[in-house]
Structure formats: structure tokens, C-alpha cells
C-alpha positions in Angstrom: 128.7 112.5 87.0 128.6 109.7 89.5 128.2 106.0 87.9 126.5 103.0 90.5 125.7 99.8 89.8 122.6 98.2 91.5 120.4 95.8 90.8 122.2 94.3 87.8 122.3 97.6 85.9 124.3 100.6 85.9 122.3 104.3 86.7 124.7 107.7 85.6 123.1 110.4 87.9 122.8 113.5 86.8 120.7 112.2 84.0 117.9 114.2 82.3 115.0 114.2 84.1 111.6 114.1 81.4 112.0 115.1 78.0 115.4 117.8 77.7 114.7 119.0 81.3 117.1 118.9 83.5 117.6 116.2 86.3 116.2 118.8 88.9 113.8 121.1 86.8 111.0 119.2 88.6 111.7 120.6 92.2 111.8 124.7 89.8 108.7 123.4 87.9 107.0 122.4 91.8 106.3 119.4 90.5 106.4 116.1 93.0 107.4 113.1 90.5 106.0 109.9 92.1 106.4 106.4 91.0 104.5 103.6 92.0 104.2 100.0 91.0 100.5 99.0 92.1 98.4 100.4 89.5 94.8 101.9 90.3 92.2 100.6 87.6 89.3 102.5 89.5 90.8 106.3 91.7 86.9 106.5 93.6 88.5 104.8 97.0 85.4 103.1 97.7 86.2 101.0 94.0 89.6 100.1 95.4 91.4 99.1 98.5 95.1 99.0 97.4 97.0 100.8 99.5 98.1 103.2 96.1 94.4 104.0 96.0 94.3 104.9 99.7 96.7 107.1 99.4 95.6 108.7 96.3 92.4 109.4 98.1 93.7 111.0 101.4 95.5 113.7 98.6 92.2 114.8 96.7 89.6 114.3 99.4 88.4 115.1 102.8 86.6 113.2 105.2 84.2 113.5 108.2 87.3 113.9 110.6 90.9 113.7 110.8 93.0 111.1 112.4 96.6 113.1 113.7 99.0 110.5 112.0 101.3 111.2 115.0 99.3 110.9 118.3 96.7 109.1 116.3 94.2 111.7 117.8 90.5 112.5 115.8 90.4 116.1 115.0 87.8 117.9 112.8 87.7 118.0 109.4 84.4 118.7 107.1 82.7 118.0 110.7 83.2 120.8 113.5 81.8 118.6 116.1 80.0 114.9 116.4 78.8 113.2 119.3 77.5 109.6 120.1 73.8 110.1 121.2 73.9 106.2 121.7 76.0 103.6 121.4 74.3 103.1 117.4 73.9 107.0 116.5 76.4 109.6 116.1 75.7 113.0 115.0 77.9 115.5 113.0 78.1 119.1 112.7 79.5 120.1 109.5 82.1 122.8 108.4 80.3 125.7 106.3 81.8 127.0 103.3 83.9 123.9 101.9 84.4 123.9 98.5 84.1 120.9 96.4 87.1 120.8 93.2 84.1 121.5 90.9 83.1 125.2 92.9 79.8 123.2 94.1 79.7 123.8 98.3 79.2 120.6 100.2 76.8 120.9 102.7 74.6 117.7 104.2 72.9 116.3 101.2 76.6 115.4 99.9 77.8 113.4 103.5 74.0 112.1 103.8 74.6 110.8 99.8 78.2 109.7 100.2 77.2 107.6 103.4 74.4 105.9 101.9 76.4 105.2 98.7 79.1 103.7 100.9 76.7 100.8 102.7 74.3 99.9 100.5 75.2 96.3 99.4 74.2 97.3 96.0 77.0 99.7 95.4 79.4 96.7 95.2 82.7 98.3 97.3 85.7 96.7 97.6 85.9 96.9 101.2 82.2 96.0 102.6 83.2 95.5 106.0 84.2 99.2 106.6 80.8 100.2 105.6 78.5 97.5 106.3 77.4 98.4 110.2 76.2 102.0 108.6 72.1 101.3 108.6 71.7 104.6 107.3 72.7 108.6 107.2 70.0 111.8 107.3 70.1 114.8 107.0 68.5 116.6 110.2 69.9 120.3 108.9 71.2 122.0 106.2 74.5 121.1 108.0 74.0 118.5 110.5 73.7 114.8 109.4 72.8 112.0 111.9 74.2 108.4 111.5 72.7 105.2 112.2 74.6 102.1 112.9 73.4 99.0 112.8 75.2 97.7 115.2 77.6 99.3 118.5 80.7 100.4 116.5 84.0 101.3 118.6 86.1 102.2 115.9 83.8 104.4 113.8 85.4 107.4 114.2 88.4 105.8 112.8 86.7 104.6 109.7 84.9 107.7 109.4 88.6 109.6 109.2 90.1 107.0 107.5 87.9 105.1 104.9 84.9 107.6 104.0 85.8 110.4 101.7 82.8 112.8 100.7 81.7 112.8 97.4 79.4 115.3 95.8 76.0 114.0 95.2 74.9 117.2 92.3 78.1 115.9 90.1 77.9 112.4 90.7 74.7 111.9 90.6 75.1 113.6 86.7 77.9 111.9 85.5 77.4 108.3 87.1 79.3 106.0 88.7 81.9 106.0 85.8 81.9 109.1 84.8 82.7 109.9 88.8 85.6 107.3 88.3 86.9 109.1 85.0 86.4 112.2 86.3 86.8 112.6 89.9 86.1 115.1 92.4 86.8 115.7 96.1 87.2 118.6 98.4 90.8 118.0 99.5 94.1 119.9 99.3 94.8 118.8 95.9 92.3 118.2 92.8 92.7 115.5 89.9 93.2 117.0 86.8 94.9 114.2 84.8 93.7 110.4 85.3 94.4 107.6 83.0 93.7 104.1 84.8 96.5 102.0 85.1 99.2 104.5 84.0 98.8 107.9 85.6 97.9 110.6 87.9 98.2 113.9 87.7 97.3 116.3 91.2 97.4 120.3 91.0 97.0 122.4 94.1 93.2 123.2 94.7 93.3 126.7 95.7 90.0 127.2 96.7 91.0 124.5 99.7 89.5 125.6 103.1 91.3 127.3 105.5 92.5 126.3 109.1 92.3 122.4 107.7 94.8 120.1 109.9 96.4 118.8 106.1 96.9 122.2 105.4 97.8 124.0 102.2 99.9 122.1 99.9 103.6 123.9 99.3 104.2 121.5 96.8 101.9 122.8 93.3 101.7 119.2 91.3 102.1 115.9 92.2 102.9 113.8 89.3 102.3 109.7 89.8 103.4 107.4 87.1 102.5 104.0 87.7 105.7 101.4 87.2 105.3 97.5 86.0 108.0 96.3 88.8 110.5 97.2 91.1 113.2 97.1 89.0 111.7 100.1 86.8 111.0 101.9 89.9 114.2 101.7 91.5 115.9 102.6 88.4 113.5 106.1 87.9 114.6 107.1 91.4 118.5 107.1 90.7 118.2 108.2 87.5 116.2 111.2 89.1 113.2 110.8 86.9 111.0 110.2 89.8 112.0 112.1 92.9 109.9 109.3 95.0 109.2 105.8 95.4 108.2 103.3 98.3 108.7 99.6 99.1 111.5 99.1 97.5 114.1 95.8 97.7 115.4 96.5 101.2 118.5 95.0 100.1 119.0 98.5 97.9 118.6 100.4 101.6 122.0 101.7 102.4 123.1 101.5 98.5 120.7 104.4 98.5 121.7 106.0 101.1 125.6 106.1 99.5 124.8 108.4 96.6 124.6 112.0 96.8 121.2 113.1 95.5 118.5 110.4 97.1 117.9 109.2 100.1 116.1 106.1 101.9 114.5 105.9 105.2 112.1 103.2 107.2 109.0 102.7 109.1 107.1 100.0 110.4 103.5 100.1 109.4 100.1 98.7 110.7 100.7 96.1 107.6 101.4 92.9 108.1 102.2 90.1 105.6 100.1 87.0 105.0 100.1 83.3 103.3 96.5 82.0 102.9 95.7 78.7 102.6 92.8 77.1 101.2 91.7 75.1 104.2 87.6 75.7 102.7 88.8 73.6 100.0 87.4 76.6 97.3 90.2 75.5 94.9 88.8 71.9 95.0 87.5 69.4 97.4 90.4 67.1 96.8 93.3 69.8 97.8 95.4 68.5 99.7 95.0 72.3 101.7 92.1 70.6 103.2 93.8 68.8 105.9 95.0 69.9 108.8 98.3 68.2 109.3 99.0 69.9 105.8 98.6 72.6 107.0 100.5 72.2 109.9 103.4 71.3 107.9 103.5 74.7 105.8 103.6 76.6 108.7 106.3 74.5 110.6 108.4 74.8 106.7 109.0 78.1 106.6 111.1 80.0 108.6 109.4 83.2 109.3 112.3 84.9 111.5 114.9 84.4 109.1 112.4 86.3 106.1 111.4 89.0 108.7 114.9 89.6 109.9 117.0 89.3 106.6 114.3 89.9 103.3 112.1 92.1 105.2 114.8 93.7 107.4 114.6 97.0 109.2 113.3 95.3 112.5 110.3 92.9 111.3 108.8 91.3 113.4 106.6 87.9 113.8 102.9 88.0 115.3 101.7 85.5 116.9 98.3 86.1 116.1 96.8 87.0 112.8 96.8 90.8 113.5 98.8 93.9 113.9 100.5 93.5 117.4 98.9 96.9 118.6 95.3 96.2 117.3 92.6 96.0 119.9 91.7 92.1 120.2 94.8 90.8 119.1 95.7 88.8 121.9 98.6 86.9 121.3 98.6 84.6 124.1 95.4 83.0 122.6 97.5 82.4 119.8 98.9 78.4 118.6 102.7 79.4 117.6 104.2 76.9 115.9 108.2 77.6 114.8 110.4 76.2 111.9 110.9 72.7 112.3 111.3 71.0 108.3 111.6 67.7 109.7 108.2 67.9 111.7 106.6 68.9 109.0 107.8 66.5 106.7 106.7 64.3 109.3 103.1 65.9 109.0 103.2 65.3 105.3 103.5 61.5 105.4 100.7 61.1 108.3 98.6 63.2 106.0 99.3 60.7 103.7 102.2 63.2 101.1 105.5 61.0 102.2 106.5 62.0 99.0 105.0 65.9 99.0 102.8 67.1 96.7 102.3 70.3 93.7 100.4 73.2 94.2 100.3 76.4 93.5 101.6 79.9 94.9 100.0 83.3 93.8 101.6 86.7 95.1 102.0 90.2 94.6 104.7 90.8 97.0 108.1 91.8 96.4 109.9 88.5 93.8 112.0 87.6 96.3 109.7 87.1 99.1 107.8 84.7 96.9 111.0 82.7 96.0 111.9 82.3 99.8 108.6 80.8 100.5 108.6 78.8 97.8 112.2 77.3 98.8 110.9 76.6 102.0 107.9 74.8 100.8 109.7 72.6 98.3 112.8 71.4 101.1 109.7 69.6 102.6 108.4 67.9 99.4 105.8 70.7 98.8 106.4 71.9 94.9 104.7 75.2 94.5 104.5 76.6 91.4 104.9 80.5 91.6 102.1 82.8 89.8 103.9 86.3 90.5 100.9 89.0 89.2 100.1 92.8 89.5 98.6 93.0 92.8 95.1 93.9 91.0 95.2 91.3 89.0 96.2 88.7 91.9 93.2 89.8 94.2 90.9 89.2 91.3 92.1 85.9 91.1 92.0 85.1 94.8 88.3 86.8 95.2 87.2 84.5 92.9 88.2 81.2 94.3 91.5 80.4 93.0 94.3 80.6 94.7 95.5 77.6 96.8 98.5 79.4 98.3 98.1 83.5 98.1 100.9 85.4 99.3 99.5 89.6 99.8 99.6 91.7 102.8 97.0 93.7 104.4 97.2 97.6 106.4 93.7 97.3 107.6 93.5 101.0 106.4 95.6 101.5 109.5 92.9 101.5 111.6 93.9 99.9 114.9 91.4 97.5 115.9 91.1 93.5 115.1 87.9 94.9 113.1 89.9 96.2 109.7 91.2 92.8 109.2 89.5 89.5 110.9 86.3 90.5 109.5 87.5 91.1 105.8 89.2 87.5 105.4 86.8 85.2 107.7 83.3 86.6 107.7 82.5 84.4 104.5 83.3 87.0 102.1 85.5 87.3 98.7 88.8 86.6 101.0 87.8 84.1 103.2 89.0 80.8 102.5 88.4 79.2 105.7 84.8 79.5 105.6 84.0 78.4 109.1 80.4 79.6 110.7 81.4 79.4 114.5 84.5 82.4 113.5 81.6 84.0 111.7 79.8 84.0 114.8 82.6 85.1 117.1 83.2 87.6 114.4 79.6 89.1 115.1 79.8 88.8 118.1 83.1 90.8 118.7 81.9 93.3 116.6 78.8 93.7 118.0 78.9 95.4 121.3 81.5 98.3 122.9 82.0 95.9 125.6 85.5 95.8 125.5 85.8 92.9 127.7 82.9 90.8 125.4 84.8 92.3 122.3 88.1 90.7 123.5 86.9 87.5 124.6 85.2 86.8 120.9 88.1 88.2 118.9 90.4 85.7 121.3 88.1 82.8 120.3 88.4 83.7 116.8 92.3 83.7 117.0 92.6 80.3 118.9 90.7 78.7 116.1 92.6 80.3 113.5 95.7 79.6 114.7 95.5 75.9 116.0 93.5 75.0 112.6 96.9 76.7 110.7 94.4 78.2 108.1 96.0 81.5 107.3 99.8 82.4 108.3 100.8 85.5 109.4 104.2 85.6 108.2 106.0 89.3 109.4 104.8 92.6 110.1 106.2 95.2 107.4 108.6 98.1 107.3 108.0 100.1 104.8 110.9 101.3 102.7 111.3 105.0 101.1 113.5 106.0 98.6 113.5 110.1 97.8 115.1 113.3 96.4 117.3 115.0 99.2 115.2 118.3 97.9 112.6 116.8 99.3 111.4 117.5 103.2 108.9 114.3 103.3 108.0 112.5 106.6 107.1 108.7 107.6 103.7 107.7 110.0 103.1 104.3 111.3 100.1 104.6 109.9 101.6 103.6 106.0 99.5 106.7 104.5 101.7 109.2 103.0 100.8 112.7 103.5 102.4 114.7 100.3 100.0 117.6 101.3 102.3 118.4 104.0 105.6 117.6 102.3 108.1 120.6 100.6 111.3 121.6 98.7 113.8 122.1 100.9 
């Protein structure tokens, strides 16, 4: 038996895995053990938008078409063939003969359904702006659906592959919106069988899954995901070979991992990047001090971003400019204010906004403990004392949706879609996440996302980004590189894209 201490505690590998069974029973049982710490409440992806739930979705559905993770070309999926009959209507041709987990055969009254569900305000989603320039889907054959946009789109395909699982209508419509969420079912290469919110979910191999599909048929039988309360836990599961997977762990644990004879850890930069927002609207109070720009200023002249990309974040972080992914279409970092870690200027900032002497606020995050910390270090060497609220990342958004976070620490993958239009949209349109609230971004916003004129697309977005960045109302801090810790048994591989595809993982 090997002893290593990490972390604080000490982990004997070679441990029993669940139960009496054996450490590696669970690679002879084909069973994928998966632990995660961001719990889903609600499995439907259109009832969540962590990045758990996303993945959880791309396992047990399919969608319109398929996005290659590696050359990040569309490819067909439930759809054979689409077109754009006009820049605001695309039409599909759909695959015959897909099987939905229930034995019901999707055909267009399920896409037509799923499609209309998805952008009608009503339905309450958790991501509106991925659905909200659908006017409408019909059915023009038994399997041919046409879409109607409200406005030019020139990243639906993307959202189509990436955002828009089918559901079917005869079985939703029959058990309700709950019961669906209970009780789910998709038409993917693996079916729910096993779902307790907040604590577990349990994937079996759907059998009946079509044939010729780019994900393939799963090697792996069950995928087993036990949601974790921290990264302590999950990091512990993992060496004590209890779980056989885990992400986003302490990077500081990389190469610790990498020393011990039955797991491994690898990297990957992702299309996430991390954020601070800062309640420049004033939705925490009128009085907050957030409110002023010199304020401001001073937070984002406080902390030194560099030093948490290159030395929490590690694994070749890097800093945008602009409140974006570097790659994403519109973000132009020259538009950009930068601004650089200089504590005495923004102590300087402080006392012209009338703080010589700082002032208290508060910090809420779900990201890693330590990231928090380092922020909130920075914040107090200027006279800022921010009070850290570290939450479940469900229960943090809730709190930030609904007005009250001054300082919010999260991060965001805009679904890994790479265009400006999965991120600027969702936190500065005058929705749930905007705390900025400003009507001429609002505007730009429209307008960027309003045309396929690339050239009238980029010159909005850049308009948003200058005002963004010179009124210091929302800080992107680094971009992350996601961290995975697995079983050597395992044959898994990393996409930029952040969405792990278990469907086309194995036992070696």
C-alpha cells in the first residue's frame, strides 16, 4: 500500500472502493465513478446552466446537430441536413428512426415542441438569451421542421448543437414540467435511470441509441455521479479510488497527482473565463459605495490579476483584456481600458472618492476557497474590507440573481460557444445578471446581435467593451484551465470546449 499526504490529510491507496468491493471492481463492474462538487437541483438543461448540468445533458440527450469538439465543425445529429432559406429562417431535415429512452420515436412534433418550449418567456429558463431570438418552430413534414428567428442569428447553429437538447413532447407533455425533471428522458447515448437532486446521478447505456451517431456508442455501461460538498471531499474520493474522476481541482495538487501510481492529472484551457462583478447599478443599495466610478477604478487597480492567473490558476492562464474569451467573435481587445496593479493608485482613487480610510463590503463566490481569499487580500491592502460569503455555486447565483451581491466572484463558459453573444448579452442586457444596468450597452447589445454583418456586429460589440471597460463595472480576472484528475484505467480525453464527452471515453 502506498501512504500520501495532501491536503492536510493522509489517503492509503489501495483502499476499498464502495461497500467491500475492491479498489478497482468499478472498472470489472463498467461502471464510470464520477464526482462532482456543483450540485444540479433541476437535470432538464433548459432549468440549469451550471456547467455540471451541461455536461449531464450532452450524456443523455441529442441535439439538432453536432459541434466536432476538435475542429469545432457542425455535423449532423437528429438533423440530416438544414439550410438558411434567409438570414431569419433555417430549415432542418430530420434523422428517421431515433429512439427516444422511453421507446417513443422522435419525429417533428418533438423538435417543433422542444423549440417552442425553449423561447417562450413563459417557460422561465435559466439561460433566456440562448433562446430568445427563436420567434417560433413548425412543423412543415412529418420530418422536416422550419425555424423562425426573430432576428439575424450568426451563431445559431452553434446554439442549436450546443444548448437545445430535444425533448419528447408525448411524455412531457404527460408527466409535466416536474415530473420531466424527476424523471427525464432524452435520446442520447446514455439514459438516466437513477436521479436524486442534489446528491446523485446514475447513467446506463441506452442500447436502442442510433447508429452512425458522431458520439458514438458508449464502451463504458454506467456512469455513476455523486455530487461532493467541497473540494477537499472530492480530492480525497479520487486517491482513495472511490471515484475514478474528478475536475477542477486545487491546481496546487497537479503534479502531487501525477506522483502516485494509480491516478492521473492533466490540463486544458477552456472558453471559461473568470469574473468579479461589481455593483456599479447600485442594486445592493443606492448609497454603495460600488456606485462610483473612482471605486471602481480602485478594485481593479488592487488586485493583481497576473500574479492569480500565473500562480492560483496556473497551467498557462491568461488575462483578457476585454470582458470575453480571447477567441470569441467581437472581442476586440484593443477597444479595451486595461488598467494594471498599482495598490497605491488605487488607494489614491479611494480618498478622491471620498474612502481615505476604505470602506466594508461584501464578497460572494463560488470559486475555488483560495481564489476568494486572494481577492479578498488584495482588496483589504487598499482599505477595502470585504467580507467573504463562500456558497454552493447554486445557491450563490440565486443570491446574485436576486440583487444581492455587491462583489460576486463566478466564472462563465458561455456554453463554449465562440461568439461575444453567449456572454455580453447574459450579464448586460438588463437581465438577472446585469448589474450595470446601462440602456446605451443595451442598445449596442441589440444592435450587435442583430444583423450578420460582421463588420456592424464588431463595431457594436467594440462599443459595448469600451464602456464596460473604462466605466470598470465588471472585471475579468483570468481565463481558466481546467484541471482533471483520473483513474490510469481510464482512456478519457480533454476539448477546449470544457464539455466532457464520457460517451467516447473507455477502460484501457
Amino acid at each position: 500500500m502506498l501512504k500520501s499526504t495532501l491536503l492536510g490529510f493522509t489517503v492509503v491507496l489501495g483502499l476499498v472502493g464502495y461497500g467491500a468491493k475492491p479498489a478497482h471492481a468499478q472498472k470489472s463492474a463498467d461502471t464510470l465513478r464520477i464526482a462532482m462538487r456543483d450540485a444540479v437541483t433541476n437535470i432538464d438543461p433548459y432549468f440549469n446552466n451550471l456547467r455540471t448540468g451541461i455536461v449531464m445533458g450532452h450524456q443523455a440527450w441529442d441535439y439538432l446537430v453536432y459541434r466536432d469538439p476538435a475542429t469545432f465543425e457542425i455535423k449532423p445529429l437528429l438533423a440530416t441536413e438544414w439550410k438558411l432559406v434567409d438570414d431569419k429562417t433555417m430549415d432542418f431535415t430530420l434523422r428517421a428512426g431515433v429512439k427516444f429512452h422511453d421507446g417513443s420515436t422522435m419525429s417533428a412534433d418533438d423538435v417543433v415542441y422542444t423549440l417552442n418550449l425553449a423561447s417562450n418567456p413563459d417557460s422561465k429558463v435559466s439561460t433566456p438569451a440562448n433562446y430568445n431570438w427563436i420567434d417560433k418552430a413548425e412543423k412543415t413534414g412529418d420530418l422536416a421542421v422550419r425555424v423562425h428567428f426573430k432576428k439575424p442569428t450568426p451563431a445559431a447553429l452553434d446554439y442549436f448543437a450546443l444548448t437545445m437538447p430535444i425533448h419528447p413532447q408525448a411524455y412531457r407533455t404527460r408527466v409535466g414540467a416536474d415530473g420531466f425533471a424527476k424523471a427525464p428522458v432524452g435520446a442520447g447515448p446514455y439514459k438516466i435511470v437513477k436521479w436524486e437532486p442534489g446528491k446523485e446521478v446514475l447513467f446506463e447505456r441506452f442500447e436502442d441509441y442510433w447508429a452512425g451517431s458522431p458520439k458514438g456508442k458508449p464502451a463504458i455501461k454506467t456512469l455513476y455521479v455523486r455530487f461532493v460538498p467541497d473540494a477537499a471531499t472530492e480530492f480525497t474520493e479520487l486517491l482513495a479510488q472511490r471515484v475514478d474522476w474528478i475536475w477542477n481541482f486545487n491546481p496546487d495538487q497537479f503534479d502531487n497527482i501525477n506522483r502516485l501510481p494509480t491516478v492521473q492529472a492533466i490540463r486544458q484551457e477552456s472558453m471559461r473565463i473568470g469574473y468579479l462583478s461589481i455593483d456599479a447599478a447600485g442594486r445592493t443599495g443606492v448609497d454603495n459605495p460600488l456606485t462610483k466610478l473612482k471605486v471602481r477604478q480602485a478594485i481593479y487597480y488592487a488586485i493583481d490579476l497576473k500574479t492569480i492567473a500565473d500562480k492560483l490558476v496556473t497551467g498557462g492562464s491568461r488575462v483578457p483584456a476585454a470582458p470575453c474569451f480571447p477567441t470569441q467573435f467581437g472581442c476586440d481587445a484593443a477597444s479595451a481600458t486595461t488598467y494594471g496593479y498599482d495598490p497605491a493608485k488605487a488607494k489614491a482613487l479611494l480618498a478622491e472618492a471620498g474612502y481615505p480610510d476604505g470602506f466594508e463590503t461584501e464578497l460572494t463566490s463560488y470559486v475555488l476557497p483560495q481564489w476568494t481569499t486572494a481577492v479578498q487580500n488584495y482588496l483589504q491592502a487598499v482599505g477595502i474590507k470585504a467580507r467573504i460569503s463562500q456558497l454552493q455555486v447554486q445557491a450563490a447565483i440565486t443570491k446574485s440573481r436576486e440583487g444581492k451581491t455587491p462583489l460576486f466572484m463566478g466564472s462563465w463558459g458561455s456554453f463554449s460557444i465562440n461568439d461575444v453573444s453567449a456572454i455580453l448579452p447574459n450579464f448586460f442586457d438588463g437581465g438577472a445578471d446585469d448589474y450595470t444596468r446601462d440602456p446605451e450597452i443595451q442598445k449596442w447589445l441589440l444592435e450587435g446581435g442583430s444583423t450578420t454583418d460582421k463588420a456592424v456586429r464588431a463595431k457594436a460589440y467594440a462599443a459595448v467593451i469600451t464602456k464596460l471597460t473604462a466605466g470598470a463595472d465588471w472585471l475579468p480576472m483570468h481565463t481558466y484551465v481546467t484541471t482533471y484528475g483520473f483513474s490510469k484505467s481510464l482512456a478519457f480525453s480533454t476539448f477546449p470546449d470544457e464539455l466532457p464527452r464520457f460517451y467516447l471515453s473507455s477502460w484501457k
